[in-house]
Each structure stands twice: as structure tokens, then as C-alpha cells.
DRENTOR-792085 format. One record per residue (C-alpha): residue in three letters; residue number from 1; x, z, y. Coordinates in nm, 3 decimals, padded with zeros to 5 digits, m for minus. Last residue first. Layout:
+---------+-----+---------+---------+---------+
: residuo : num :      c1 :      c3 :      c2 :
+---------+-----+---------+---------+---------+
:     ALA : NUM :       X :       Z :       Y :
...
+---------+-----+---------+---------+---------+
// end
This chain:
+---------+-----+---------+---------+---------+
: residuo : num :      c1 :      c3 :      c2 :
+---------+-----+---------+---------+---------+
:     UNK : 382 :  18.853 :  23.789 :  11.118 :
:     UNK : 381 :  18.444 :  23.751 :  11.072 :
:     UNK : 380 :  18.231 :  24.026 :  11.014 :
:     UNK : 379 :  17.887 :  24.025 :  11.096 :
:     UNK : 378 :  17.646 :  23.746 :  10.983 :
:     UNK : 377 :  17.377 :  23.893 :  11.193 :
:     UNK : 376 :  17.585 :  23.953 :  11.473 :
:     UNK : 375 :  17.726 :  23.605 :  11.482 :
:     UNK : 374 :  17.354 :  23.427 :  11.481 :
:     UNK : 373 :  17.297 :  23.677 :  11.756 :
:     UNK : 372 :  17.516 :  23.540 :  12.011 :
:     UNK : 371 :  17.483 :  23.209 :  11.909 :
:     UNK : 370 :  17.093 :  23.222 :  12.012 :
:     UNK : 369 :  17.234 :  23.407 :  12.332 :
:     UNK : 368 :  17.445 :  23.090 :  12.387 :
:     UNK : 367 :  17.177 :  22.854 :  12.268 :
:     UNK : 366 :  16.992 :  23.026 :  12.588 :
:     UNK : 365 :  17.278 :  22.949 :  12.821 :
:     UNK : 364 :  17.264 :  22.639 :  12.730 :
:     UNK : 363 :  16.936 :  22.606 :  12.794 :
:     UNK : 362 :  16.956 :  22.768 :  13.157 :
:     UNK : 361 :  17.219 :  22.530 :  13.232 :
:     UNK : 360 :  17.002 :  22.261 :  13.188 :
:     UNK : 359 :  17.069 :  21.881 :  13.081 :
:     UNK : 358 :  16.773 :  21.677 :  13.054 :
:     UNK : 357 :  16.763 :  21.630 :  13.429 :
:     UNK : 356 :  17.087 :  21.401 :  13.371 :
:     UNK : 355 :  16.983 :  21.133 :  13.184 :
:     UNK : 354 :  16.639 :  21.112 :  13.436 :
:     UNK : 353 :  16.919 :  21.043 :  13.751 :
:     UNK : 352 :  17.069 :  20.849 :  13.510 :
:     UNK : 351 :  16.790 :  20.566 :  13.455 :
:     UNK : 350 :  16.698 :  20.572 :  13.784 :
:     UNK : 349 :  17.043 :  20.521 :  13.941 :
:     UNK : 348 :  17.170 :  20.259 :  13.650 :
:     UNK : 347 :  16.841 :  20.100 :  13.725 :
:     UNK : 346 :  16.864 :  20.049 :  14.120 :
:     UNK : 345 :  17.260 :  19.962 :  14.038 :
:     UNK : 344 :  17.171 :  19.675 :  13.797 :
:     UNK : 343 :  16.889 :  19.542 :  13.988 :
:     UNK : 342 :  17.125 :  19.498 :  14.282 :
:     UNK : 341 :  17.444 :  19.342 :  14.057 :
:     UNK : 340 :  17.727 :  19.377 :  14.311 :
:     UNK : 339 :  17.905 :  19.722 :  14.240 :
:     UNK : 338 :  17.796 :  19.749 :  13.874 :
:     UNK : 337 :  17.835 :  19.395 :  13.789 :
:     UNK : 336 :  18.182 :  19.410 :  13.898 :
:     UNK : 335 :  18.241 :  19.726 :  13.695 :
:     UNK : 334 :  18.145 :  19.572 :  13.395 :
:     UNK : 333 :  18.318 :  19.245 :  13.413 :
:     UNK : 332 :  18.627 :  19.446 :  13.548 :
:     UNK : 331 :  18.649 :  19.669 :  13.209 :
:     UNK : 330 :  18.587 :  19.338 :  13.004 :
:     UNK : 329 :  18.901 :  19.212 :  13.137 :
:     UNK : 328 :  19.108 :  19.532 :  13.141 :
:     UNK : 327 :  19.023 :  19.596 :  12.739 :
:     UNK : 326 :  19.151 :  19.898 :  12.554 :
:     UNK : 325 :  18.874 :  20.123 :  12.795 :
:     UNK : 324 :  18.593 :  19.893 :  12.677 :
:     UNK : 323 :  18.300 :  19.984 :  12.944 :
:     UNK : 322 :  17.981 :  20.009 :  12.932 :
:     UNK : 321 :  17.757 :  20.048 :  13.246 :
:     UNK : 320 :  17.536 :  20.375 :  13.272 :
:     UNK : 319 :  17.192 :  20.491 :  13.175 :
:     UNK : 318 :  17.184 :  20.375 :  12.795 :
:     UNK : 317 :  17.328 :  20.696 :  12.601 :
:     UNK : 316 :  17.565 :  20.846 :  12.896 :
:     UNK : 315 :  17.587 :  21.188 :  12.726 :
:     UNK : 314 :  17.555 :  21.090 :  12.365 :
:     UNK : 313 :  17.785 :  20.799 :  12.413 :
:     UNK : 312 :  18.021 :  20.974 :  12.599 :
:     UNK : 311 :  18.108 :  21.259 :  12.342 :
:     UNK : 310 :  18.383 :  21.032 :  12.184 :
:     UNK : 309 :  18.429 :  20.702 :  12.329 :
:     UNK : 308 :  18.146 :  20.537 :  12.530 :
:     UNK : 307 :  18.364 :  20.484 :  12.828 :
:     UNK : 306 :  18.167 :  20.438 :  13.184 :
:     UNK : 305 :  18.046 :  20.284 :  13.437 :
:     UNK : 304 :  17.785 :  20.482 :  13.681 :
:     UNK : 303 :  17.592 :  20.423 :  13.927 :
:     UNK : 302 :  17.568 :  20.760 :  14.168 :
:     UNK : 301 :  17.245 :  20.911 :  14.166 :
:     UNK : 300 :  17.350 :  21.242 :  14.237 :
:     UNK : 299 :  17.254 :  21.334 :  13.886 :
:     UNK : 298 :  17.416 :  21.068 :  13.772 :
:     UNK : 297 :  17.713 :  21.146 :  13.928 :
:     UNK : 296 :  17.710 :  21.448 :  13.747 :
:     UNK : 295 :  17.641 :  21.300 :  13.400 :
:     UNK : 294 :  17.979 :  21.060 :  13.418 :
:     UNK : 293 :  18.170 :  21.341 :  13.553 :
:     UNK : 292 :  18.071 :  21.645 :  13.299 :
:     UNK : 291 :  18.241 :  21.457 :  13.000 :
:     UNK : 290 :  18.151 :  21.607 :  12.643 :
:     UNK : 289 :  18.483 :  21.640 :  12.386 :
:     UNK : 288 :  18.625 :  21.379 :  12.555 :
:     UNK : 287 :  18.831 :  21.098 :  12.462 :
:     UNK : 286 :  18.947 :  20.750 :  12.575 :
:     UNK : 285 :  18.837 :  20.800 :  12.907 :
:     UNK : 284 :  18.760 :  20.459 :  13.112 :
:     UNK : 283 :  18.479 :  20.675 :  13.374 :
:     UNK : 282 :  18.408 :  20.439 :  13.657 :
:     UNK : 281 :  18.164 :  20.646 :  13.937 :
:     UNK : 280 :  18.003 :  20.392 :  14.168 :
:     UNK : 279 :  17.966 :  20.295 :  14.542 :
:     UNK : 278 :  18.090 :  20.681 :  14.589 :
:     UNK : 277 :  17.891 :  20.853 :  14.885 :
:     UNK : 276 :  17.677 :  21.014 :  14.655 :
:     UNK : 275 :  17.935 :  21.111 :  14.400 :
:     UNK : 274 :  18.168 :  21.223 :  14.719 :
:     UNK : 273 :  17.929 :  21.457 :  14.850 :
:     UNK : 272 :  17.834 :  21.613 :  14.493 :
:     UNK : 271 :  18.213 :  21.729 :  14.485 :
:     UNK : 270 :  18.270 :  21.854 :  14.812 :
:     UNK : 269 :  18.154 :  22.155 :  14.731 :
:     UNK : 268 :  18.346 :  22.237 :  14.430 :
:     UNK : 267 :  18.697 :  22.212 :  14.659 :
:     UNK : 266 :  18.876 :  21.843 :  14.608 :
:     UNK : 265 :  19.177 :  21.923 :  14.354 :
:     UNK : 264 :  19.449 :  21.609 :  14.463 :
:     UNK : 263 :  19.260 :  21.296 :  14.678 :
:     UNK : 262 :  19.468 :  21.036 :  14.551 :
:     UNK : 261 :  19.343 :  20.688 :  14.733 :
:     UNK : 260 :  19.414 :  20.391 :  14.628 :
:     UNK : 259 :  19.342 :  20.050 :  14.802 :
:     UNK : 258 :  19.625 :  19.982 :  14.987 :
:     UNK : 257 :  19.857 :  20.045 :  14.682 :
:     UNK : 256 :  19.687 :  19.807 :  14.444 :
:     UNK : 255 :  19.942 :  19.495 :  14.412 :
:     UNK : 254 :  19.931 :  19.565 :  14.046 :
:     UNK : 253 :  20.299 :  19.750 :  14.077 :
:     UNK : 252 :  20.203 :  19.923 :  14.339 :
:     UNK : 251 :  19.964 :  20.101 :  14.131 :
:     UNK : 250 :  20.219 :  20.184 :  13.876 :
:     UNK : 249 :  20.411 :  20.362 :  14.153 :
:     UNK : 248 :  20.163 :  20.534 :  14.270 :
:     UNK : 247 :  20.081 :  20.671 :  13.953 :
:     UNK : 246 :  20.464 :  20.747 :  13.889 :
:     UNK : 245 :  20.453 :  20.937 :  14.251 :
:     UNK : 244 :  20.119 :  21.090 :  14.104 :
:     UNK : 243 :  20.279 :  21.232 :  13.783 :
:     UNK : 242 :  20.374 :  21.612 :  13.942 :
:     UNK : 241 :  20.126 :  21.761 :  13.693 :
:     UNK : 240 :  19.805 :  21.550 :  13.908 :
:     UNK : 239 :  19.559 :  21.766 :  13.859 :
:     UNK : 238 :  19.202 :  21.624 :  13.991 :
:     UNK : 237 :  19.097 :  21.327 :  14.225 :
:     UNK : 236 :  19.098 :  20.973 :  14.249 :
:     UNK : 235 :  18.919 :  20.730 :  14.496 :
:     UNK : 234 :  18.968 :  20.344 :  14.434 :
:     UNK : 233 :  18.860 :  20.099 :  14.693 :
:     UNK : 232 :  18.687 :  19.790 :  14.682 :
:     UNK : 231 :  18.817 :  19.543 :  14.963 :
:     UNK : 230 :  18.944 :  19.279 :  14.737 :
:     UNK : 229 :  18.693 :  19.227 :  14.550 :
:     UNK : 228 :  18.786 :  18.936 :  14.304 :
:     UNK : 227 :  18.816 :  19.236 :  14.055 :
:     UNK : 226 :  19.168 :  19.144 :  13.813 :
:     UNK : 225 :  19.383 :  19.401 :  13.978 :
:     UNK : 224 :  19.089 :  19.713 :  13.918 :
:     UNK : 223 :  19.104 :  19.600 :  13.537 :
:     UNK : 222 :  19.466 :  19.648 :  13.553 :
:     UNK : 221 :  19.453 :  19.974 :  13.752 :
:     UNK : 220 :  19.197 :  20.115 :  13.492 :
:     UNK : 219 :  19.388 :  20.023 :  13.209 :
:     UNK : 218 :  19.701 :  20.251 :  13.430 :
:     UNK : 217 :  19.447 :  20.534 :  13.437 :
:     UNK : 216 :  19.362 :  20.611 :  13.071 :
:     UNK : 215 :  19.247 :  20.941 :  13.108 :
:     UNK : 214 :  19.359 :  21.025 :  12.743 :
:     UNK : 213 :  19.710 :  21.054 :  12.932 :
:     UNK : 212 :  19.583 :  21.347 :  13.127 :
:     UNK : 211 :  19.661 :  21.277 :  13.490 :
:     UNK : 210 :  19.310 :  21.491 :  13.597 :
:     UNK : 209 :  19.039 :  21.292 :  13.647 :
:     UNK : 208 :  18.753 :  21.229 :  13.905 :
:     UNK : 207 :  18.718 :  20.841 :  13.946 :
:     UNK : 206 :  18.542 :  20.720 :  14.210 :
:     UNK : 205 :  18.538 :  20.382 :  14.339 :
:     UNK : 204 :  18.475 :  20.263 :  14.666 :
:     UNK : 203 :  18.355 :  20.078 :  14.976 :
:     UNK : 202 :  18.375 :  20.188 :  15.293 :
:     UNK : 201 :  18.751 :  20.376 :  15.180 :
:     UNK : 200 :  18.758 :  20.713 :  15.195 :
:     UNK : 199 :  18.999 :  20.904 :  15.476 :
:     UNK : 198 :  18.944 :  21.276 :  15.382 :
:     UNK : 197 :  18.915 :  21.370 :  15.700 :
:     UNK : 196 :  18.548 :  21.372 :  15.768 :
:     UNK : 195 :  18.378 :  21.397 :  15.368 :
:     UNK : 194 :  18.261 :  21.765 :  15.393 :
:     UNK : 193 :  18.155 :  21.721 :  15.725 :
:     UNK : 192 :  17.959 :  21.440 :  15.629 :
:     UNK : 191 :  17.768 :  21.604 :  15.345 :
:     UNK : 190 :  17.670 :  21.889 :  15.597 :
:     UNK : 189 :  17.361 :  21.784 :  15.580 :
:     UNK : 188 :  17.306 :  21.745 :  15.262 :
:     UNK : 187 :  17.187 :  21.408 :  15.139 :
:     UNK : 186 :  16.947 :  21.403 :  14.786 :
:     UNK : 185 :  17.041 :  21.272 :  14.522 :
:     UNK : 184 :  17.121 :  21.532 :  14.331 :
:     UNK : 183 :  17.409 :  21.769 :  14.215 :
:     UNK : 182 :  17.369 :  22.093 :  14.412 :
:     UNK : 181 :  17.003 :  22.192 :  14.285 :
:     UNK : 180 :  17.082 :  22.036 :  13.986 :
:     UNK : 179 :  17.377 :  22.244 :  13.865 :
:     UNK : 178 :  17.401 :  21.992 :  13.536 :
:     UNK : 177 :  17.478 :  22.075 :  13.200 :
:     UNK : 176 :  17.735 :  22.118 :  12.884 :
:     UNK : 175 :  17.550 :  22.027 :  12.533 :
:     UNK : 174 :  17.550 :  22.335 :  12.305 :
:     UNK : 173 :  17.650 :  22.181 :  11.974 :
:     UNK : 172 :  17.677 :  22.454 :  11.657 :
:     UNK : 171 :  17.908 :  22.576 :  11.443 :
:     UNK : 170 :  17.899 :  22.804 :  11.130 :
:     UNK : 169 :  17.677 :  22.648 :  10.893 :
:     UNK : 168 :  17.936 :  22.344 :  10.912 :
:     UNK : 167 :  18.219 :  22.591 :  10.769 :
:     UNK : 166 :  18.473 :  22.462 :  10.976 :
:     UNK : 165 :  18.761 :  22.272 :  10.852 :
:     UNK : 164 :  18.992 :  22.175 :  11.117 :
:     UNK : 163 :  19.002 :  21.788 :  11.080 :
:     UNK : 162 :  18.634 :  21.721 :  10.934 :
:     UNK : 161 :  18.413 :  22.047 :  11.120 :
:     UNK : 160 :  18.557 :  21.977 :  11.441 :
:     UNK : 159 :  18.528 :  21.576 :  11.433 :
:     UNK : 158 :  18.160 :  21.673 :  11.328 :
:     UNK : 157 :  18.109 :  21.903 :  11.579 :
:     UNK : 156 :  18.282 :  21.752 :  11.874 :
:     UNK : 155 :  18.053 :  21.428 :  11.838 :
:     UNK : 154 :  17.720 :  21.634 :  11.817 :
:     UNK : 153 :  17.846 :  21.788 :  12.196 :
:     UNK : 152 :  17.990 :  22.092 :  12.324 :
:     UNK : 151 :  18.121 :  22.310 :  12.065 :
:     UNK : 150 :  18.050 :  22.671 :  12.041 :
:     UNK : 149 :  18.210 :  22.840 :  11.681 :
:     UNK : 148 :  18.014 :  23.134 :  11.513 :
:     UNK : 147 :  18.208 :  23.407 :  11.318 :
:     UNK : 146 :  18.562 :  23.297 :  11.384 :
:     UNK : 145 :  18.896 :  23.259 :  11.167 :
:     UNK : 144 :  18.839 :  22.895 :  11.104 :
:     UNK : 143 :  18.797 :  22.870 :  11.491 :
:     UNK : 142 :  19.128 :  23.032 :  11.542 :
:     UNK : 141 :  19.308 :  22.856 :  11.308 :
:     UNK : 140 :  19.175 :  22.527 :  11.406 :
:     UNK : 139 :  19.255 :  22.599 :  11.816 :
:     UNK : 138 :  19.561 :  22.874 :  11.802 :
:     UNK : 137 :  19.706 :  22.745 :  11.524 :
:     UNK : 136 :  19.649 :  22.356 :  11.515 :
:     UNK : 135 :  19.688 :  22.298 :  11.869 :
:     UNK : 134 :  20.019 :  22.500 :  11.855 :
:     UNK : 133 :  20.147 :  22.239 :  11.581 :
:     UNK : 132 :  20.024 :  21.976 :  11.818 :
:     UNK : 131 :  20.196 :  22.087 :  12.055 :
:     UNK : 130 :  20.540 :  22.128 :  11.905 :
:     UNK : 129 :  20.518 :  21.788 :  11.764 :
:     UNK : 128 :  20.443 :  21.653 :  12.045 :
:     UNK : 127 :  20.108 :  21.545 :  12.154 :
:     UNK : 126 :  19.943 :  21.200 :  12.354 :
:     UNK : 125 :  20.067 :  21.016 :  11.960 :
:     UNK : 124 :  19.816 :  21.271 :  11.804 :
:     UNK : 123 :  19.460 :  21.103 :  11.965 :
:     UNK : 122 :  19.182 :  21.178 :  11.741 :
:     UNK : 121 :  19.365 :  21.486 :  11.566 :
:     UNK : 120 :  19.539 :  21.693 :  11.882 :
:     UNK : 119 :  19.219 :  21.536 :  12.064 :
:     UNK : 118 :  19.030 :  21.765 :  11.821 :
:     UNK : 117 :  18.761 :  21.899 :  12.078 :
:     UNK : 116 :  18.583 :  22.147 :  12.277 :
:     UNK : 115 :  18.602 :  22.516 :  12.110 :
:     UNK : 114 :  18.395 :  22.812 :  12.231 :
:     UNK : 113 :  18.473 :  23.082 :  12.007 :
:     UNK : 112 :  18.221 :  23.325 :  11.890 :
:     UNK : 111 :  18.352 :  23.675 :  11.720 :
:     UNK : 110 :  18.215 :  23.953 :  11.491 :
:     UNK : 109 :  18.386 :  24.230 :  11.419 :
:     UNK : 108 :  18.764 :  24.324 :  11.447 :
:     UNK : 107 :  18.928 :  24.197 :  11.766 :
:     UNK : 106 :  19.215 :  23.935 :  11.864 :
:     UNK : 105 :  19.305 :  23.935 :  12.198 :
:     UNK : 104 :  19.319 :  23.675 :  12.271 :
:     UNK : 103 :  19.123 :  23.381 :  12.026 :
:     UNK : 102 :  19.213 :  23.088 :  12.265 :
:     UNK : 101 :  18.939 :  22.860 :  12.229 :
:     UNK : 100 :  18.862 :  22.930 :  12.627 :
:     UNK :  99 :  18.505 :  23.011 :  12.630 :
:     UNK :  98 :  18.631 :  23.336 :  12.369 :
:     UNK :  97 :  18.304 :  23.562 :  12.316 :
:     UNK :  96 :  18.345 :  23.903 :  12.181 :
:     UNK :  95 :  18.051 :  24.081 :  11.980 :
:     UNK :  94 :  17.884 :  24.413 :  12.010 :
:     UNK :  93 :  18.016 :  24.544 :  12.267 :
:     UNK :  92 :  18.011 :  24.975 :  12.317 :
:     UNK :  91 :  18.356 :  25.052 :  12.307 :
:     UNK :  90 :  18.434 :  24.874 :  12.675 :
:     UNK :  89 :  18.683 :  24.623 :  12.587 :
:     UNK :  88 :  19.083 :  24.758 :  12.729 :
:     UNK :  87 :  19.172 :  24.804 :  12.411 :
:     UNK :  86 :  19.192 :  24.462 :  12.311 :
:     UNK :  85 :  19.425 :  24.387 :  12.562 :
:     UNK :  84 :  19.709 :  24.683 :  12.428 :
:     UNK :  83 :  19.586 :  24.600 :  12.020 :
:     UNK :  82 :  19.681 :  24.226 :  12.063 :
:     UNK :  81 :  20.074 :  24.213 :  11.956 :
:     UNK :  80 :  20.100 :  23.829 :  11.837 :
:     UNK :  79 :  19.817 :  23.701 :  12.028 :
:     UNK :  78 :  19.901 :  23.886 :  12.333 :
:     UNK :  77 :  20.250 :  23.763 :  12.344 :
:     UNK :  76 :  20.165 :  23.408 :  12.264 :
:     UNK :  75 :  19.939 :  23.449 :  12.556 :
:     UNK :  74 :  20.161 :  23.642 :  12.799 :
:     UNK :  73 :  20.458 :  23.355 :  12.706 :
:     UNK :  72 :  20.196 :  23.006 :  12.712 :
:     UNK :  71 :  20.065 :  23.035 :  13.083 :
:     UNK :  70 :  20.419 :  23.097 :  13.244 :
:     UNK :  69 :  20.517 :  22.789 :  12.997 :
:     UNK :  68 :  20.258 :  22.611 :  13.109 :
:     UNK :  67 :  20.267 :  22.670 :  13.465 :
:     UNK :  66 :  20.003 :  22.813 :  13.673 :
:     UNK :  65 :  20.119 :  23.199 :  13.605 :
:     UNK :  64 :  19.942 :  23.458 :  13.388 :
:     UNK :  63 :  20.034 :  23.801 :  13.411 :
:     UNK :  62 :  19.891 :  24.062 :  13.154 :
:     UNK :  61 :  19.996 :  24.433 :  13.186 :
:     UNK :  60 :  19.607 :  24.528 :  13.291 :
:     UNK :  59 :  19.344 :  24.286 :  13.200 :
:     UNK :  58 :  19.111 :  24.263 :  13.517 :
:     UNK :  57 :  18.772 :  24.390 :  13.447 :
:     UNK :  56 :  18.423 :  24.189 :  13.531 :
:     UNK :  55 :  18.089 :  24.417 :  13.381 :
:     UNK :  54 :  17.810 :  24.166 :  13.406 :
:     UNK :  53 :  17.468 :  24.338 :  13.372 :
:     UNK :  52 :  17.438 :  24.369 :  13.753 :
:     UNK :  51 :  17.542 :  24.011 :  13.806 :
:     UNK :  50 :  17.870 :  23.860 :  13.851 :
:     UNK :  49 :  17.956 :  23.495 :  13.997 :
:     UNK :  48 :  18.201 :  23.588 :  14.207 :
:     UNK :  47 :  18.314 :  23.825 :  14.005 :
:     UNK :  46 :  18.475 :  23.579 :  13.729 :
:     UNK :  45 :  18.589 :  23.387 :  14.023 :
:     UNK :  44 :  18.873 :  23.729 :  14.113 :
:     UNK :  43 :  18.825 :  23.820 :  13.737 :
:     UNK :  42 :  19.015 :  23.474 :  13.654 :
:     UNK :  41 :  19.319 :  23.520 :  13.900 :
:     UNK :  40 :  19.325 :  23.875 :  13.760 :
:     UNK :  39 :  19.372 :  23.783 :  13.412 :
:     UNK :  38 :  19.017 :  23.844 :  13.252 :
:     UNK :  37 :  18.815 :  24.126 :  12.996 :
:     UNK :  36 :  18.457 :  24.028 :  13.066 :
:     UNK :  35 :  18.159 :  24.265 :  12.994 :
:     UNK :  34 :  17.809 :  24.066 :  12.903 :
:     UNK :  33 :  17.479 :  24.227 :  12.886 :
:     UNK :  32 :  17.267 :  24.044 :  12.725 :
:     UNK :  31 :  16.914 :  23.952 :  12.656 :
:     UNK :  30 :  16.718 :  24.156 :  12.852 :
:     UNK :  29 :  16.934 :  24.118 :  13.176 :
:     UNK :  28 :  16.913 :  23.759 :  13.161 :
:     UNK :  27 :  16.947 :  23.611 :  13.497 :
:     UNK :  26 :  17.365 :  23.710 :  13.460 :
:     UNK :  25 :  17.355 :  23.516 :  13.141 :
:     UNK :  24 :  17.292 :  23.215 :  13.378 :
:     UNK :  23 :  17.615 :  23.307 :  13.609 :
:     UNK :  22 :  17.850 :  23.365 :  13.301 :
:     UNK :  21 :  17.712 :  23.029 :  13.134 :
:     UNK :  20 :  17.759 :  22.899 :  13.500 :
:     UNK :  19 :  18.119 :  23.020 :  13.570 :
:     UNK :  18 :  18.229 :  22.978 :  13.172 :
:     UNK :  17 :  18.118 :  22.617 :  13.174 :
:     UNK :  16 :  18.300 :  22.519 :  13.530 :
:     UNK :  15 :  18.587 :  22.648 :  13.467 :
:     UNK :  14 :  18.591 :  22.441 :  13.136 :
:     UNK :  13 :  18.564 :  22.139 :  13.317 :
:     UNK :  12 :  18.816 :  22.225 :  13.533 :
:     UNK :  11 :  19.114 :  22.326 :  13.305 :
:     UNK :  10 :  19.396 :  22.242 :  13.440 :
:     UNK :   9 :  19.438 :  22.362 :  13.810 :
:     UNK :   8 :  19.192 :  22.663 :  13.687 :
:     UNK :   7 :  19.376 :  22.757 :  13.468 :
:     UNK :   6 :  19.150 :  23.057 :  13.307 :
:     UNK :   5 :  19.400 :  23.186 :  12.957 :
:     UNK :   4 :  19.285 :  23.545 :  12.970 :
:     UNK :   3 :  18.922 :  23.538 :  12.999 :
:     UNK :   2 :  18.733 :  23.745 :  12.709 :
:     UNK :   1 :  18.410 :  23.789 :  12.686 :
+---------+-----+---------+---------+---------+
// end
């Protein structure tokens, strides 16, 4: 497996995948045994999760930073002169897994790459030029180029195989999942302690996103303007990319500044805290390849409004409020029938709380293996 392009101040969601795909195929000693090749930021939580038949080796000569371009230079280099990384595999795998759809180092024999979405097609105008024609190297060409490609929803898939032309007998959906022993309903004890200080609202909503523009934050802000409550609060966390002073700025704008709250990267732990303290999760993405939020807080039993764009609709699928992230008007409807509406809420909990149990890290783990062995039995790939 290899692990050299980990971000974690970018890339959450995918954090997340490879640490509990790595920690399930660590119960699975006679299925797999699994060595990762990672920058040393990524070994570091690549071994916290490690099991006796997971092998975690820091890449030697390979530096990543936490900017992009930092990011981009050892990964351009190692794609364009790979024999020094791949090297450094143990001689006896079988097959190399990339979770982060960048194919580095590049290997001979058979591959799986883990590839989440065609934003760079759905949404073009949120690219440049110059990143989109990356996009359509390192993520289409590489996943052209692989044996078996991992995508993370039915949506991804198609989009996948129609703008970068993957054999359709080579990919297959592997929903993301639920940690449900943290992410219930249940209060923790020490939720409170992880909450004291952080200054939340009474009353509020939650809205875990990085400032991606897909996020769709400023339609959120107008539909939060036109709520006649007043006192509703709006929590955000994730990256903010040095955007939050313009954020704050926008909010101002709508007369919102006393009721947002920026929380930056909350730890992991705090996380199912803050979904069950939240009066409801609002989710107005305008693309995702899956969306972990939306099915979180439903496991916490958190109400939930949310986006059906993209992957949402097959995650969400009836248990949370719908929302029209191009309209501000119909965005408040929902959301104020979501905070106020009683019978509303007590479904939107049920009804997600059973959404959400039917998402397992131990299956995905098990498609993974199935994946694993699909690509060794076709061999090959480039």
C-alpha cells in the first residue's frame, strides 16, 4: 500500500478510509497481509493503527510538506523517476494498493487504485486549467492504467467510467462506513469535556467542511439570513486554506457574524460529541464522491439536512431533509422544518440512525480483499 501523498489538513475523509480499511485488514490475518510504503507524517498514523500482519515503513528520500506545492514537487518527482520508492516494497507483495489515486510509485504487476470522483469533470469552472490538466493525468490516467479501480459509491462509478474511461469490468463501488461504536447515539461521558471551551452556541447548526468551493458555504449563509430564528447558530469546522477572514467577511455581510462559529480541524474525538450536541447537521454540497458527514451524524442521531447531489442520494436515500443547494429559499424551508418540526426530527433520527447501521467497515474491508484478488487474477496491468 502505498501512502505518499497523506494530507491530513486536506484530505480528511480520505484519512479516515485508509485508517479503518488499514485497521480492519489488520483483523484479517488470513486474508492479507498488508505492507505500507508512507511519508513519515503518514507512517507516524499509519502505525497507529498497525496490526501484526501490517508492515508500516517510512519512504526514505521523500519529504512531503502541508502545502500544495511542497505536496505536488516529491510527487511529481516520484512519478516521473519511481524506481528509488518502489524499491523500498518488500519483494514478496503481491499487489500494490494506492487509497490516495495517486499511482506513486509506479510498479509492474497488478495494481488497485482507490479513486473518489470526477469533480475536475462535474464541476470544471472550481479548476484551473493547470489543475484540471493534472486531474486528468494523475487521476484518469492513472486509473486507466490500473488493474482494479475502488470507488466509493454507484454515483462515482458511472461518472468514473463516462469521463475517464474505465473499463466498467474493472471498477467497483465499496460504500465508505461508519465507526459505530464511536458514532452513536449514545452520551459519553466525557462528551462534555470534549465540548467545554469550545464556546457553541445553545442552539446550532453543524456543518463540518473544509473551504472547498463545492462546499457551497456562502448559499448556506443566505439561506441561514432568511431563518426567522434568530438565535440559531452556525458551527463550522475543517480546512480553512487561509479563506476564513473572506468567510467571515461574507458572513458579516448577511448580518450573520454573531452567530458563526469557525471551529478550524476539531481532533477525531470530538467529532461524535458535536453531532450529538448539534440541533442538526446541514450538508448544501454540490458534489461528493460519498459524504461521511451526513451518515455520521446519523449515526449519532443527529437530524440531518442535506444535498442530494452526487453520492448523497444513495447515502442519505429518505432519512434526512432535502435540500436545493442553488436555492437559499428552499434551503431555509428545509432547515426550519428540521429544527422546529417535532415529528420531523424524531423521524429524521430513527430513520438515520437505521441509514447508517447499514454501513460497516468490516464490509468494506471485505470488498477490499474481494478487490484484492479480482486484480491478482487478472494480473498485469501498467
Amino acid at each position: 500500500m502505498s501512502l505518499l501523498s497523506d494530507a491530513p489538513a486536506q484530505f480528511t475523509g480520505t484519512g479516515r478510509y485508509v485508517r479503518e480499511l488499514l485497521r480492519e485488514l489488520g483483523k484479517r490475518p488470513a486474508d492479507v497481509s498488508v505492507d505500507v510504503l508512507a511519508e513519515p507524517g503518514a507512517a507516524r498514523r499509519a502505525a497507529s493503527v498497525a496490526a501484526p500482519n501490517v508492515t508500516v515503513r517510512p519512504a526514505k528520500w521523500y519529504r512531503a510538506g502541508t502545502s500544495r506545492a511542497s505536496r505536488l514537487a516529491p510527487l511529481t518527482a516520484a512519478w516521473a523517476w519511481p524506481r528509488p520508492l518502489a524499491r523500498q516494497f518488500s519483494p514478496e507483495i503481491d499487489i500494490v494498493h494506492y487509497p490516495l489515486t495517486f499511482k506513486v510509485p509506479a510498479v509492474r504487476g497488478p495494481t488497485v487504485l482507490s479513486f473518489f470522483d470526477v469533480q475536475h469533470h462535474d464541476l470544471p469552472h472550481h479548476f484551473t486549467r493547470a489543475q484540471h490538466l493534472w486531474r486528468r493525468v494523475m487521476y484518469d490516467g492513472a486509473a486507466r492504467g490500473a488493474t482494479r479501480v475502488v470507488t466509493i459509491s454507484e454515483h462515482a462509478r458511472a461518472r468514473i467510467i463516462e469521463c475517464a474511461g474505465v473499463d466498467p469490468h474493472r471498477i467497483v463501488a465499496i460504500h465508505l462506513a461508519v465507526d459505530h461504536e464511536r458514532f452513536n447515539p449514545e452520551p459519553r461521558p466525557d462528551d462534555e469535556r470534549l465540548l467545554a471551551g469550545l464556546g457553541l452556541p445553545e442552539r446550532f447548526l453543524f456543518y463540518p467542511a473544509s473551504l472547498w468551493p463545492h462546499k457551497n458555504h456562502l448559499k448556506l449563509f443566505d439561506a441561514m439570513a432568511i431563518l426567522p430564528d434568530e438565535q440559531l447558530g452556525l458551527v463550522l469546522t475543517g480546512a480553512t486554506f487561509g479563506k476564513l477572514g473572506a468567510l467571515t467577511a461574507e458572513a458579516d455581510r448577511r448580518g450573520l457574524g454573531g452567530r458563526l462559529e469557525h471551529l478550524g480541524q476539531v481532533p477525531d474525538d470530538v467529532l461524535p460529541a458535536l453531532y450529538r450536541r448539534a440541533t442538526a447537521l446541514v450538508f448544501p454540497s454540490l458534489h461528493e464522491g460519498f459524504g461521511m458527514p451526513p451518515l455520521e451524524a446519523m449515526a449519532c442521531g443527529c437530524p440531518v439536512a442535506s444535498s442530494r447531489e452526487a453520492a448523497l442520494a444513495e447515502v442519505c436515500a429518505a432519512a434526512a431533509g432535502e435540500l436545493d443547494p442553488c436555492n437559499a429559499e428552499q434551503m431555509a424551508r428545509t432547515i426550519d422544518a428540521v429544527v422546529h418540526d417535532e415529528a420531523l426530527r424524531a423521524r429524521l433520527r430513527a430513520d438515520g440512525v437505521r441509514q447508517a447501521q447499514k454501513f460497516t467497515w468490516e464490509q468494506n474491508a471485505e470488498a477490499h480483499v474481494a478487490a484484492y484478488r479480482g486484480a491478482l487474477e487478472d494480473g498485469g496491468g501498467s
